[in-house]
C-alpha positions in Angstrom: 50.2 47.6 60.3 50.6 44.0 59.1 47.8 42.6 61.2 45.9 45.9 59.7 46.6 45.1 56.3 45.8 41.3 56.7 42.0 42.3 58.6 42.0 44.2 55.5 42.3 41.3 52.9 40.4 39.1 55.2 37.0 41.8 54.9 37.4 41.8 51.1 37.0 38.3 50.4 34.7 37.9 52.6 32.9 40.2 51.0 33.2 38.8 47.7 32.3 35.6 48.2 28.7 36.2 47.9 28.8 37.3 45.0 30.9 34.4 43.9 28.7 32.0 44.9 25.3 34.2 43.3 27.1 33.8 40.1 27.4 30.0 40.6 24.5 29.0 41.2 23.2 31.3 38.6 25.7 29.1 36.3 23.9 26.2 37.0 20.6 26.7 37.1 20.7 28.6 33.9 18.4 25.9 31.3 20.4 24.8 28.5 19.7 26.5 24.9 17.1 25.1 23.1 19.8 25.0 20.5 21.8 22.3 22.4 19.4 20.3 24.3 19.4 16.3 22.4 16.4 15.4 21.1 14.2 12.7 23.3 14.9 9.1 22.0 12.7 7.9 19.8 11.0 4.6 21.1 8.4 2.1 19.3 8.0 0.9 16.1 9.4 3.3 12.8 6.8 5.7 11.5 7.2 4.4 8.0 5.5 1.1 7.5 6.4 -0.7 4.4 3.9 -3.0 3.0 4.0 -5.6 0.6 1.5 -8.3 -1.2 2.5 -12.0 -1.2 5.5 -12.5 -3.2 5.4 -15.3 -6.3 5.2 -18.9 -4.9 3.6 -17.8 -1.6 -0.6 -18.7 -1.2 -2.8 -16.2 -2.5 -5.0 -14.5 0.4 -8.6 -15.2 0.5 -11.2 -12.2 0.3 -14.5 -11.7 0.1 -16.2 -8.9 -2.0 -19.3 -7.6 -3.7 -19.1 -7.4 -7.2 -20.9 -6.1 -10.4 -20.6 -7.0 -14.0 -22.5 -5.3 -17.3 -25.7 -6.7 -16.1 -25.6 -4.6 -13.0 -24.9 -5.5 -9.2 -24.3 -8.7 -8.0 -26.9 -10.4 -5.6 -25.7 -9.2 -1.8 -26.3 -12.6 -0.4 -23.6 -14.4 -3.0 -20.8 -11.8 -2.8 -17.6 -13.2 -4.7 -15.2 -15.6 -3.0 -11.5 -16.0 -4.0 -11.2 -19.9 -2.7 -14.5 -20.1 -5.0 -12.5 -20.1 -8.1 -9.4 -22.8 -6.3 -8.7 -24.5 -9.4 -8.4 -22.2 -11.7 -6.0 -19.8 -13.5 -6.8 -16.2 -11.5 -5.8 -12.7 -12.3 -6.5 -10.0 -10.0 -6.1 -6.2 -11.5 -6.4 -3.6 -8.9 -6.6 -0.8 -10.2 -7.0 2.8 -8.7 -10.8 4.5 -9.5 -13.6 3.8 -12.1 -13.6 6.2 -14.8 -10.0 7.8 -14.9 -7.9 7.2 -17.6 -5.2 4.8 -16.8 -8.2 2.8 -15.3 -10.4 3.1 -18.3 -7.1 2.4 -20.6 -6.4 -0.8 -18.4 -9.5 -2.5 -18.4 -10.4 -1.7 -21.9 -7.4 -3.1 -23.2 -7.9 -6.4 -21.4 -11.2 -6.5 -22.6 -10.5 -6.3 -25.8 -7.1 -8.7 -25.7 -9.1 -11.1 -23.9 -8.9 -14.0 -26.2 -5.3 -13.6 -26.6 -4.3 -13.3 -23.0 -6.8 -15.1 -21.2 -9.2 -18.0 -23.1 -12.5 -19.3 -21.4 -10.4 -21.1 -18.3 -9.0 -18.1 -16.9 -10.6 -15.8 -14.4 -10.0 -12.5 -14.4 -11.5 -9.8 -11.8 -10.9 -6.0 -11.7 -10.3 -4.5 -8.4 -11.0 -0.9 -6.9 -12.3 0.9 -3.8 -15.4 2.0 -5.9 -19.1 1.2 -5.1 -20.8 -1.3 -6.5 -22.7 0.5 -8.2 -20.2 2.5 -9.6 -18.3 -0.4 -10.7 -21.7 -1.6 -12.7 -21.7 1.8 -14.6 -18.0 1.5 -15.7 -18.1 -2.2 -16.6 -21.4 -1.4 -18.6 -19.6 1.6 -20.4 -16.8 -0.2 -21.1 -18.6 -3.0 -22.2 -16.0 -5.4 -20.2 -16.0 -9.4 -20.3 -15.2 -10.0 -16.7 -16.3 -8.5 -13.5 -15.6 -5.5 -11.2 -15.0 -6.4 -7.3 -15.9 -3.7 -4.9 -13.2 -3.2 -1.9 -14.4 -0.3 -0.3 -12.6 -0.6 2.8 -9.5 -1.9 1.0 -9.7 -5.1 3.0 -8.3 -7.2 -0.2 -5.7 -4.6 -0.9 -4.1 -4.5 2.3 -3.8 -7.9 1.8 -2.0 -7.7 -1.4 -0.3 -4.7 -0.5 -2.3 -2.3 -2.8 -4.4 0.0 -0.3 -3.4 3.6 -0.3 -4.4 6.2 2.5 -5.3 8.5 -0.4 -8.0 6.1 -0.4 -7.1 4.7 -4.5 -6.1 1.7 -4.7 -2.4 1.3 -6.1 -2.8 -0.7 -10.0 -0.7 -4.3 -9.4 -1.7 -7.6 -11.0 -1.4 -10.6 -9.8 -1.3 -14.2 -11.4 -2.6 -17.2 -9.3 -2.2 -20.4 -10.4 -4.3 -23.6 -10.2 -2.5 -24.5 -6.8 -3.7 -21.2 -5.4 0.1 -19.5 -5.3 0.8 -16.5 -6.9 3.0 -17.1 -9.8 3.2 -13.6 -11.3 3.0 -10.0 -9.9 3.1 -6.4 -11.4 3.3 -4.1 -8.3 4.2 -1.2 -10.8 1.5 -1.8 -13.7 1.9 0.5 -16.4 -1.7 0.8 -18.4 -0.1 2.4 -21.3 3.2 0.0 -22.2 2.1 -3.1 -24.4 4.9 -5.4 -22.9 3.1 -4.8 -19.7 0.1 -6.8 -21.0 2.2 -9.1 -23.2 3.9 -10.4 -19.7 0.5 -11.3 -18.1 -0.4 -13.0 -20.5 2.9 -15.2 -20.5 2.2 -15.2 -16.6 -1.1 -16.7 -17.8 0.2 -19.2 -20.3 3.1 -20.5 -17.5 0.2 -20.6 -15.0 -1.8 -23.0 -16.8 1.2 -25.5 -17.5 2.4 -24.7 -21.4 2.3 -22.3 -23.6 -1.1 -22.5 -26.3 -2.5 -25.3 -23.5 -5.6 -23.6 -24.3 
């Protein structure tokens, strides 16, 4: 009877082991939950690029753009050069399309405060991603006393760290001095606060070496 009842006991597990192992093996190759699985590793360079125009005492960038004024388009054959102008008191005023409000408001208001913030030494050039014959239009219906550069592939923006994917041009002014360095920047212009303008033209003032040099 013992050897009976240990034949017995023997059968049985024998039986159960495949099972056993069915169940392991099902275990294992069982995928982990979507739920639970990590995330790959990210590798390469961050997806956010943060971009930045030359800070004050660093060299101004060169560009070279077509430009328009009042009288209509400039001649394609002498586009306007920054280095052109080494030597003098600069300001650059990107600013985002022609005939929007907050671009109308800026370059009106500079126009009009011209004597006051800039004198007969100074250069000042408006900036946008705007044909040049668009920019003729606006400078003519604006009646502005300076010209309007055309950057339509933002090649002077991304420079100074104005481009926009959105494709307008984020408003910033910059300052550059006689020695070509920038001496002032406004990376958040605001066209419609009067200190705004009050400060480029002390930027202006410092640039050219004392205050009423002109």
């Amino acid at each position: 009877m013992r050897h009976l009842a240990l034949a017995t006991a023997i059968l049985l597990l024998a039986a159960s082991l495949p099972a056993a192992q069915a169940h392991a093996q099902d275990q294992v190759q069982d995928p982990v939950p979507q739920a639970q699985a990590k995330p790959p590793k990210r590798s390469g360079p961050p997806m956010a690029i943060l971009r930045s125009g030359p800070e004050v005492g660093r060299r101004a960038p060169d560009f070279t753009l077509p430009w328009a004024s009042t009288d209509g388009v400039g001649p394609a054959e002498s586009p306007y050069q920054l280095w052109g102008d080494l030597g003098q008191t600069i300001v650059l005023v990107f600013y985002s399309r022609a005939f929007t409000k907050s671009s109308s408001a800026t370059l009106s208001a500079l126009s009009q405060q011209y004597d006051s913030l800039f004198g007969p030494d100074v250069v000042v050039l408006g900036i946008s991603a705007d044909p040049a014959e668009t920019q003729s239009r606006f400078a003519a219906q604006l009646g502005l006393r300076f010209r309007l550069l055309s950057d339509e592939a933002q090649k002077a923006a991304k420079k100074y760290g104005t481009n926009n994917s959105s494709g307008f041009i984020r408003r910033s002014v910059y300052v550059i001095g006689r020695d070509g360095k920038v001496s002032y920047r406004d990376t958040h212009f605001d066209p419609f606060d009067s200190k705004a303008y009050a400060a480029i033209g002390r930027a202006v003032r410092a640039a050219q070496g004392a205050t009423g040099s002109r």
